[in-house]
N, C-alpha and C positions, 0 to 999 in steps of 0.2 A: 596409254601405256599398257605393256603386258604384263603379265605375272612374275614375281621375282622368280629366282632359277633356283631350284635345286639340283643339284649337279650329282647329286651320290641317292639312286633311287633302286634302294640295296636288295627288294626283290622284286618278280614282275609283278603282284599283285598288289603294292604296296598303295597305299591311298594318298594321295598326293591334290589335297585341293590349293586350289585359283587363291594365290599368293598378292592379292594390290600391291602397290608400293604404299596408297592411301585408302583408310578402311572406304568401303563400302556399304550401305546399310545395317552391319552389323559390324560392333567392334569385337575381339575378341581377346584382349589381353588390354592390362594398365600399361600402356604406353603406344599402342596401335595409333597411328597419327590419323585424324579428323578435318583438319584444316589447315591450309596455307596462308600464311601473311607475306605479303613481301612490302617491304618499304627501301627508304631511301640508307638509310640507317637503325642499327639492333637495336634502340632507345626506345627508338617510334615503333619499331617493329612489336616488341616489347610490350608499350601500350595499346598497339592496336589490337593486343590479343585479348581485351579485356571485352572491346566489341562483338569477339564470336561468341554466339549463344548457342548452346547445344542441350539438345531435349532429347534425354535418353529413356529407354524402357528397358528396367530391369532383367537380366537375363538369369539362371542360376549356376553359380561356379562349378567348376570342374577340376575341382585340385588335389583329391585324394586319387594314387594309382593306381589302388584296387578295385575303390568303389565308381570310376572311372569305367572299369568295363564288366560290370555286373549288368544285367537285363534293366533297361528301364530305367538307366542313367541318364543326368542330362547331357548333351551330345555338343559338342563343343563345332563341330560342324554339320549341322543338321542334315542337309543334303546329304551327306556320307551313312546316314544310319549308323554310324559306330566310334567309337573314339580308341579302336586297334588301329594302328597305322599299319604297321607289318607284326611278322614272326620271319624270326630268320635263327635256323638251328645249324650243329655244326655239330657231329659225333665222330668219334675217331679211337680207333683200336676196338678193346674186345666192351662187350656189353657192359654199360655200369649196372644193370640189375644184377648179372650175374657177380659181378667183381664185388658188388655190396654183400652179396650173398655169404662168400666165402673171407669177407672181412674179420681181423679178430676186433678192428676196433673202428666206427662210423662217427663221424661229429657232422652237428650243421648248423649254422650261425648264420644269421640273419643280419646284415651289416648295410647302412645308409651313407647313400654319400648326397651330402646336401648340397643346394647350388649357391655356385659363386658367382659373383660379378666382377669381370674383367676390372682392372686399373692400370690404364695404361698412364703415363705422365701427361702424354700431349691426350685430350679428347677427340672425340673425329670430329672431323670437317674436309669439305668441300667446297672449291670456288670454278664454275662452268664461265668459260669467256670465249664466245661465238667471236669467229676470226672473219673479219669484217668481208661482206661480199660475196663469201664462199662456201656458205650451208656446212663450213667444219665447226668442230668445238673439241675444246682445247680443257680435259677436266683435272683438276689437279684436287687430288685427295689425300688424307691422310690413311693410305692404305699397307695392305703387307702383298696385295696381287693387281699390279697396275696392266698387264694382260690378261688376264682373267678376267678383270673389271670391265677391261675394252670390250673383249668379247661380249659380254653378258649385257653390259647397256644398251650394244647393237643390237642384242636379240631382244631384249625386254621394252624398250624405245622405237625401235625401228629406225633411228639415224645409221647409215650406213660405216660400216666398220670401219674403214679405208678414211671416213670423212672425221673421225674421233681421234685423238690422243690422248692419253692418260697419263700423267706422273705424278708418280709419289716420291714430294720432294724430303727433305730430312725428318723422318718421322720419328716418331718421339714414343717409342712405346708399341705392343702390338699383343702380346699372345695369345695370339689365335683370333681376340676379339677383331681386330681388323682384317682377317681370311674371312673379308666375307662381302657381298653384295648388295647394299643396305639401301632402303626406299627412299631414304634421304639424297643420296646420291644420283638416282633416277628423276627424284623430282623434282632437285636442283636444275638437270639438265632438259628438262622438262619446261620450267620457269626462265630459263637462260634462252632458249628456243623461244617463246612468247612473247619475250621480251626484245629481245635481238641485242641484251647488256650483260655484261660479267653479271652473277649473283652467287653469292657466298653463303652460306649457312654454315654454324659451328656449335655444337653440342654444349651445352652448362653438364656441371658433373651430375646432376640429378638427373638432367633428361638422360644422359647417358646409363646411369643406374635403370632405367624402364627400360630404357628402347635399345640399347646397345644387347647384345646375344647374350646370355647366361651360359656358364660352362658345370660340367658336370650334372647332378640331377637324376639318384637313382636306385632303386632298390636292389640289394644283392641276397639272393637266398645261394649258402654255399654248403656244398656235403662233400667231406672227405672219409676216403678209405684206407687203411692201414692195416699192418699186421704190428704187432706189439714188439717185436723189436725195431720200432718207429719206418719199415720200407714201407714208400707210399704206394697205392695201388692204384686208387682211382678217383676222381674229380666232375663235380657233376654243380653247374653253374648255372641258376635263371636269372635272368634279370626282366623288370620292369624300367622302363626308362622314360624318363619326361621330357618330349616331344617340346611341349610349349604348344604354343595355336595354332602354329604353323611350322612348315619344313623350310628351313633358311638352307643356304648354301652346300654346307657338307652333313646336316643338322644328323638323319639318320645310319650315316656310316662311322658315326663315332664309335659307341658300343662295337661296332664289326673290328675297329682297328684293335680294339683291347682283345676281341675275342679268343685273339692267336697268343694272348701275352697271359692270360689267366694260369698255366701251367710253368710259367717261369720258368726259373733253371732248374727244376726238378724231372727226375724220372718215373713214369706209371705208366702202366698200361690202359686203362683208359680213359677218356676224356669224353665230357656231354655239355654243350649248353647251350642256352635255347633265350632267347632274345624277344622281346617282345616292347613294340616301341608305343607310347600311349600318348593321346593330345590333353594336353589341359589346357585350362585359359589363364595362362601362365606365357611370361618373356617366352619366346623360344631359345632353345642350347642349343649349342655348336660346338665352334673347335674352342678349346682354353686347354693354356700350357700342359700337353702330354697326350690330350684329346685319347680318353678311351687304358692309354696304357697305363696312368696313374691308378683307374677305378679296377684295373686286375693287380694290378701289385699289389695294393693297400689289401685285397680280399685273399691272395693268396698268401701273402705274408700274414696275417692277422690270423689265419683259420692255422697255419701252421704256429704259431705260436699258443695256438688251442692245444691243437693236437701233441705237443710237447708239454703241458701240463696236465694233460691224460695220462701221458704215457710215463711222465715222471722224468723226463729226459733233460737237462740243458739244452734251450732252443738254438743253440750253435751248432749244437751235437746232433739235433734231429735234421738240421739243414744239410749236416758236411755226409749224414747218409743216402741222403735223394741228390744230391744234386749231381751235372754232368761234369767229370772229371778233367782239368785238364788235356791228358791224352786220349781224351774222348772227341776231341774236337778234329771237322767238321762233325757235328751232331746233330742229327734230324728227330725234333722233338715230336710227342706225341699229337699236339695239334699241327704239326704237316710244317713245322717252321724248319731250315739248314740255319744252324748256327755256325757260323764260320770260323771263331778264334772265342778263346776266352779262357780265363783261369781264376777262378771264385775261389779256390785256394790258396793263392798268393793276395786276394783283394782281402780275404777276408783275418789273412794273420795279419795282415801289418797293420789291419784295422781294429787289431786287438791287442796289438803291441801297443800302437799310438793311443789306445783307450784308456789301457790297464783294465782291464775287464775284470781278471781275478780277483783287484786289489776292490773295486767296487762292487762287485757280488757280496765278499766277502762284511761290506762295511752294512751293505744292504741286509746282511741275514743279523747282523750285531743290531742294526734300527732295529729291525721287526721283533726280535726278542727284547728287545728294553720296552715297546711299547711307543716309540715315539711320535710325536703328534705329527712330525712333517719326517714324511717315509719319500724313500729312493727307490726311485724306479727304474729298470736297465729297457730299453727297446733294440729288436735287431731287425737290420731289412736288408736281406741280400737280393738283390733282381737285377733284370737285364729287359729291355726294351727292341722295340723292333721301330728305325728310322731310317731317314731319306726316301719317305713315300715314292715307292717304285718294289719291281720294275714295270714299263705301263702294259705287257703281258698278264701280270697277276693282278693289275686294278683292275685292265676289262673285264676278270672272270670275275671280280667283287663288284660288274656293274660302276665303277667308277666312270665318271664322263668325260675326265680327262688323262692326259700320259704323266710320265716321273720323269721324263726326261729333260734335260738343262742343255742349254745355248752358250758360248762364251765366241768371244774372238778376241783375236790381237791384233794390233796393230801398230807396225814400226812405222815411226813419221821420218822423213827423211834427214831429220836432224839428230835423232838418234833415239830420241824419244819415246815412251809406250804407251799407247791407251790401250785399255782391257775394258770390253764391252762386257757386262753379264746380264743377264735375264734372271737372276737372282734380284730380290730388292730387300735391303736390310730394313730394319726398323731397330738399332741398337747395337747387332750384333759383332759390327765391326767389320764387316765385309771389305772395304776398302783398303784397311789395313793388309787383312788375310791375302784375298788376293793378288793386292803390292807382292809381299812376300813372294807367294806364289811363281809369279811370272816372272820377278826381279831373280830368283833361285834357277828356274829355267834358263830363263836367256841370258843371265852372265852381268847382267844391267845395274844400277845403283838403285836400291829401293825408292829415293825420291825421284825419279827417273818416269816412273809409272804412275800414269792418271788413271781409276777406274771411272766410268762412264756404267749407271745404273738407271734404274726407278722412272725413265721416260721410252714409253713405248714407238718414239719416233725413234731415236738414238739406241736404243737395242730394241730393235723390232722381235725379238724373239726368247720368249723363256717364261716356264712355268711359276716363278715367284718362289715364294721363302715361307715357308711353315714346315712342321712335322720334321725340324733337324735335320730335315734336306740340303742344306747351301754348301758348308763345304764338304760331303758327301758326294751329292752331284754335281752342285756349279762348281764348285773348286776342282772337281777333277774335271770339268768341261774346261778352267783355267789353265788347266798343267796339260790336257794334251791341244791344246789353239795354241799353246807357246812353244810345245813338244814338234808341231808344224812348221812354225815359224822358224825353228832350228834347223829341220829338215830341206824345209825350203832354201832357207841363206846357203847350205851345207852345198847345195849344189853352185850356187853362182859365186861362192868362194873357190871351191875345186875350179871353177872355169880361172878365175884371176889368178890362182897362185899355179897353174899349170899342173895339177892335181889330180889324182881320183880321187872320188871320195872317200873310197876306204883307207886312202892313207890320211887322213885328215884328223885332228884331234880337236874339240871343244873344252876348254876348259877356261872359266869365270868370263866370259863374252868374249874367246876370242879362239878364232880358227888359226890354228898352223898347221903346217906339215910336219909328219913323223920324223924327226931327226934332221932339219932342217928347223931350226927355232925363228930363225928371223922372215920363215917367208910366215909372215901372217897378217890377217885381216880380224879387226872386230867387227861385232853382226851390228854396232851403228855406221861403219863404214859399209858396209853389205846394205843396208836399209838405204843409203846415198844412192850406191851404183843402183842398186833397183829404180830409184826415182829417175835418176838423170839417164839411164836406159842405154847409156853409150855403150857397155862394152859387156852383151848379157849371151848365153849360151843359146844355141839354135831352140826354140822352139819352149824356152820359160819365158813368161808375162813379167812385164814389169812391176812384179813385186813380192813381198815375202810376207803379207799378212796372211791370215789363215784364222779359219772357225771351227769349232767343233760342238757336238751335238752329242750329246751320251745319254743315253737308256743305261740305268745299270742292273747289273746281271743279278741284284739279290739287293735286298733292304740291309742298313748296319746295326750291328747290335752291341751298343754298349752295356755295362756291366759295373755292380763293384759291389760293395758293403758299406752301410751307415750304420754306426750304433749311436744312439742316444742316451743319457742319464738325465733324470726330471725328479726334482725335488717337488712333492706335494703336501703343501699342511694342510690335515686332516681335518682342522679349526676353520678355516677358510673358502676351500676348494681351491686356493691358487696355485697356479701351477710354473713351476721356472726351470729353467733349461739350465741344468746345471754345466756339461759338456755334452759337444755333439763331432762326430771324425767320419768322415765320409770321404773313403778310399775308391774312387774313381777309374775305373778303364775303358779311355774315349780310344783306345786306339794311338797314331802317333798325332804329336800335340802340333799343330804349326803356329799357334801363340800363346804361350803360359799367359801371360796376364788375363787377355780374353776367354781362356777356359775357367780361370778362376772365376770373374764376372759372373761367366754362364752356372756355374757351380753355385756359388754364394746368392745369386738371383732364384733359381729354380729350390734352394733350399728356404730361403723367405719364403717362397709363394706355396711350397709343400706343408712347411711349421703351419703358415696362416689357417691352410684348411682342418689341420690339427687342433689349432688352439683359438682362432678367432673369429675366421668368417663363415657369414652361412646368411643369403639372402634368405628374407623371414616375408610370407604372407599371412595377411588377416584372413579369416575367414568367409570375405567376401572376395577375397584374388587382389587385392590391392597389397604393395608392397611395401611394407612399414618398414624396412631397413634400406631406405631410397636416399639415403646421405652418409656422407664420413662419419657424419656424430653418430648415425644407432650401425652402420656396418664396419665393421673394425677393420682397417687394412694395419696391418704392424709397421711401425717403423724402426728406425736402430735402435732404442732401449727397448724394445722387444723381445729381439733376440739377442742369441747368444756370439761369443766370439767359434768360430768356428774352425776344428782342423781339416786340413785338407790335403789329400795326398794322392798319386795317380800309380796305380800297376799298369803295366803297356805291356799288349795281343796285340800288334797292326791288323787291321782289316786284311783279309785275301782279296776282298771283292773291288778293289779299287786302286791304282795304283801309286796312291799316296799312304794309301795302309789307315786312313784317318774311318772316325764312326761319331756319329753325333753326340754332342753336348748340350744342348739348347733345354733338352726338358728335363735331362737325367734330375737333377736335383730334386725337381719338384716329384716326381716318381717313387723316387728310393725315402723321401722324408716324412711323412705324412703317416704311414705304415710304423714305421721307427720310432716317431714323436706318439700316438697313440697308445703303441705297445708298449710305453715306457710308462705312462699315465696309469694304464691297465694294469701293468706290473707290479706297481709300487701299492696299488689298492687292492691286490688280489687276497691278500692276506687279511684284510677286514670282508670279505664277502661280497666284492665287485667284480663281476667276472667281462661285464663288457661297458662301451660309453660310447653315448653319439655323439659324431663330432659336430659342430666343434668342443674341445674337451672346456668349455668355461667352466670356472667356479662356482655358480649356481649349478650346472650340470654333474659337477665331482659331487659338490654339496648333498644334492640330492639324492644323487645315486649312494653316497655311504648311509644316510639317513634311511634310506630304504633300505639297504643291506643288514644296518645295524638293527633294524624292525625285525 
């Protein structure tokens, strides 16, 4: 087998070692696989693990970031002499040394974002079943890119592409963790090959805690510039980021994706920051929910909630000065992003109506003058996000290996019927639902009418998969214009039947007449008949009215909104409780309430977590001591809180459904909010910042230090 793929090798110089699917003489992370068992059944397989003996020779870790690339560290890939992967910088507008120069006011805060481990419901697994006689195999995973998978086993295997299928049947679960290319996979179909038998392998939640990708993992040094009646000037970002032992699939283009989003919706003139990717021998990260644009929101929201208690300002008041104004829109940000629609204005009163902000300030400044032990804290997070990875012009120039473009087709059956192929593959999100919608809205059809057909690379041969709040972005509008064809298409072999031009023809809820003539008409499942039965069709149309379409789109979408938080903290304790949280949302136009709520209510779970709970933890010999449910906290409903939730609507320009991603918005805007609010409520005892996650031993300590 060949080396696993890295698909995102973000500059030319970047250090990219020989990837096994199974270590080699050298392991270099706690969960790097060693050996293969294969049995008849997971019992036996189970015990026969007790057989492999393995004799290792101590190596020494490599898990501090800094101390990582100092001279005469240990090197986490020896051959490589260095444990730098890349530097990749990015400057834009007028000089930060000079802009720092002429600042009246500088802040720089140093902020940690710890790693988390994915939780998806269903674990991965894989089951390879060689199709008797025919050197094919047939793999079915629990994935989120079952053509991207295709591709990449062909190249990493050498089984020929054409000779492979892949699907991913109803998956349970994904963010991000399953965007990815995993050596289990490979050497399942590897052992399926050898065998010449189905063989299945399925992750326990522990192996998954090692071996499954870590998200996030990162150091943030941030320095802002100001003039004292709180306009911002300029912005200057390094990061240190943790690699892991190796470069997995998208592993080093994460940080690049945040890199554009560090400036948010504020205005300055200039912008710096400089990237630097490190290996440790450590899980390696990837993609997890937001990939890259959670770890600049939480840093540009947090440094601005600095810099508004320098300046003495209400941090609503220091936001509603920098940011880009409704009638500002289209707006071309300092780091080179076109925002296309948006109004932080409208998201952010109604998010302060639904709060009562006033009424809670007010109660907040009554605690802190009584003295009380369990003090209120307000947090604010306004920001906006860059999704639907595309378009595949601006991945090339980021070096990206693949395009942003989505696949759909329609198909009318002759009975009246719709199947909608997409190259989208859900894991939760509801696609099949949306979709339905979608094309049943088009074509005039009964919602239950429409079958989507997903997730098997024989049956949609074509489409770049679902991460990064791409699907109804792009494959949804890959859906609306394959069925925008199908109209066009019927459009003409109706004009033929009703003796018609097409101009005078009207479409309206599936059914073509003619202008002022109501009864000469035909429905497009009568038009989908004559297509099949072929008897009576116009010179020189084929017998039929399906149609596909393929969309590159013109600009990534950006949703938007405001979250504020209130968090009750006893001082006694360190515990922390979510008093109220409202998070005013603008995805754009909504094609299913319920489903955007899900996508909201989900991504705010997994934002609070990083806030308040999780944080994969290493010993100091690189082994992971929070490798279970019992020491790694995932929250569940008593957890959190009950949550309001409310949407302001910009339609998209870039797309002609006007729609903009929902999928990670929550976890982005929450995180930022939930902290700030921790932060807020302590500030008045001498705590000026807290690594997250914010636990109770953590608050603990930190007032105990303050109060020193």
């Amino acid at each position: 087998m060949g080396s696993l793929p890295c698909a995102w090798p973000v500059t030319e110089d970047i250090v990219l070692p020989e990837h096994p699917p199974i270590a080699v003489d050298e392991v270099r992370y706690a969960g790097d696989p060693v050996a293969v068992v294969v049995a008849r059944d997971r019992y036996t397989a189970a015990d026969a693990l007790e057989a492999v003996e393995v004799e290792y020779t101590p190596l020494p870790p490599v898990l501090d970031l800094e101390a990582a690339l100092a001279e005469g560290a240990p090197l986490v890939h020896s051959d490589k002499g260095t444990n730098r992967c890349y530097d990749w910088p990015l400057r834009t507008g007028e000089d930060f040394a000079a802009v720092r120069q002429r600042a009246e006011v500088t802040l720089k805060r140093r902020y940690h974002q710890q790693r988390l481990i994915p939780n998806a419901m269903e674990p991965r697994a894989v089951v390879v079943t060689p199709v008797a006689a025919s050197d094919e195999y047939t793999v079915y995973s629990s994935t989120q890119i079952p053509h991207i998978l295709r591709v990449m086993l062909a190249v990493v295997t050498e089984v020929p592409e054409h000779r492979l299928r892949v699907v991913a049947p109803d998956v349970g679960g994904g963010f991000g963790s399953k965007l990815q290319v995993y050596g289990e996979e490979a050497i399942t179909l590897a052992v399926a090959r050898r065998l010449g038998r189905p063989v299945k392998w399925t992750e326990s939640r522990s192996e998954g805690y090692l071996a499954t990708h870590h998200g996030r993992g990162m150091i943030q040094d941030v320095e802002i510039a100001a003039n004292r009646d709180g306009r911002l000037l300029g912005l200057k970002v390094d990061l240190l980021v943790d690699m892991g032992a190796y470069l997995m699939l998208v592993t080093p283009g994460i940080p690049i994706l945040g890199a554009f989003m560090y400036p948010g919706i504020y205005k300055m003139r200039s912008y710096e920051l400089g990237v630097t990717g490190v290996f440790t021998t450590r899980t390696p990260t990837d993609a997890y929910r937001g990939a890259g644009r959670p770890e600049a929101t939480y840093a540009i929201e947090r440094i601005m909630d600095e810099l508004a208690v320098e300046l003495g300002l209400d941090p609503v008041e220091l936001r509603r000065r920098n940011w880009i104004r409704h009638g500002e829109f289209p707006y071309t940000t300092i780091a080179g992003l076109t925002y296309d629609s948006g109004n932080y204005e409208a998201a952010t009163d109604k998010a302060l109506a639904l709060f009562d902000y006033d009424k809670l300030r007010a109660e907040q400044a009554d605690r802190n003058q009584r003295g009380d032990t369990v003090r209120l804290g307000i947090g604010v997070s306004t920001y906006t996000e860059m999704c639907g990875l595309a378009p595949s012009r601006v991945l090339r120039d980021l070096r990206y290996a693949a395009g942003g473009w989505e696949a759909a087709s329609v198909r009318m059956l002759p009975t009246g019927k719709v199947e909608v192929v997409t190259g989208t593959s859900p894991h939760g999100q509801g696609h099949v639902t949306c979709w339905s919608q979608i094309a049943a809205d088009v074509l005039g059809v009964p919602f239950e009418d429409v079958q989507v057909v997903h997730g098997d690379t024989r049956a949609a041969p074509q489409g770049m998969d679902t991460y990064g709040s791409r699907s109804l972005v792009v494959g949804g509008t890959a859906v609306h214009q394959a069925a925008t064809k199908v109209v066009d298409k019927a459009r003409k072999v109706a004009a033929h039947l009703l003796e018609a031009s097409e101009r005078d023809l009207e479409f309206t809820d599936g059914v073509f007449s003619v202008k002022g003539s109501p009864d000469a008409r035909r429905t497009i499942q009568e038009i989908a008949f004559e297509t099949f039965t072929s008897h009576d069709l116009p010179d020189g149309v084929e017998p039929t009215i399906n149609a596909g379409h393929l969309t590159d789109p013109d600009d990534f979408s950006y949703p938007h909104g405001t979250h504020l938080c209130a968090v009750e903290v006893d001082t006694e304790t360190g515990q922390t409780r979510i008093r109220s949280y409202v998070a005013v949302d603008d995805v754009g136009r909504v094609i299913n309430p319920m489903i955007v709520e899900g996508q909201v209510h989900g991504g705010l779970a997994q934002g609070i977590a990083q806030a308040l709970y999780e944080e994969a933890v290493y010993d100091d010999e690189g082994n992971l001591v929070s490798g279970t449910m019992a020491d790694y906290l995932v929250p569940s409903a008593p957890d959190l809180p009950e949550f309001v939730t409310e949407r302001t609507r910009t339609p998209a320009t870039t797309n002609p459904l006007g729609v903009k991603g929902v999928g990670e918005a929550g976890t982005i805007a929450s995180t930022p909010a939930v902290v700030g609010a921790v932060v807020d409520a302590l500030r008045p005892l001498g705590v000026r910042d807290l690594r997250m996650p914010c636990t109770p031993e953590r608050v603990w300590q930190a007032l105990k230090e303050a109060s020193a």
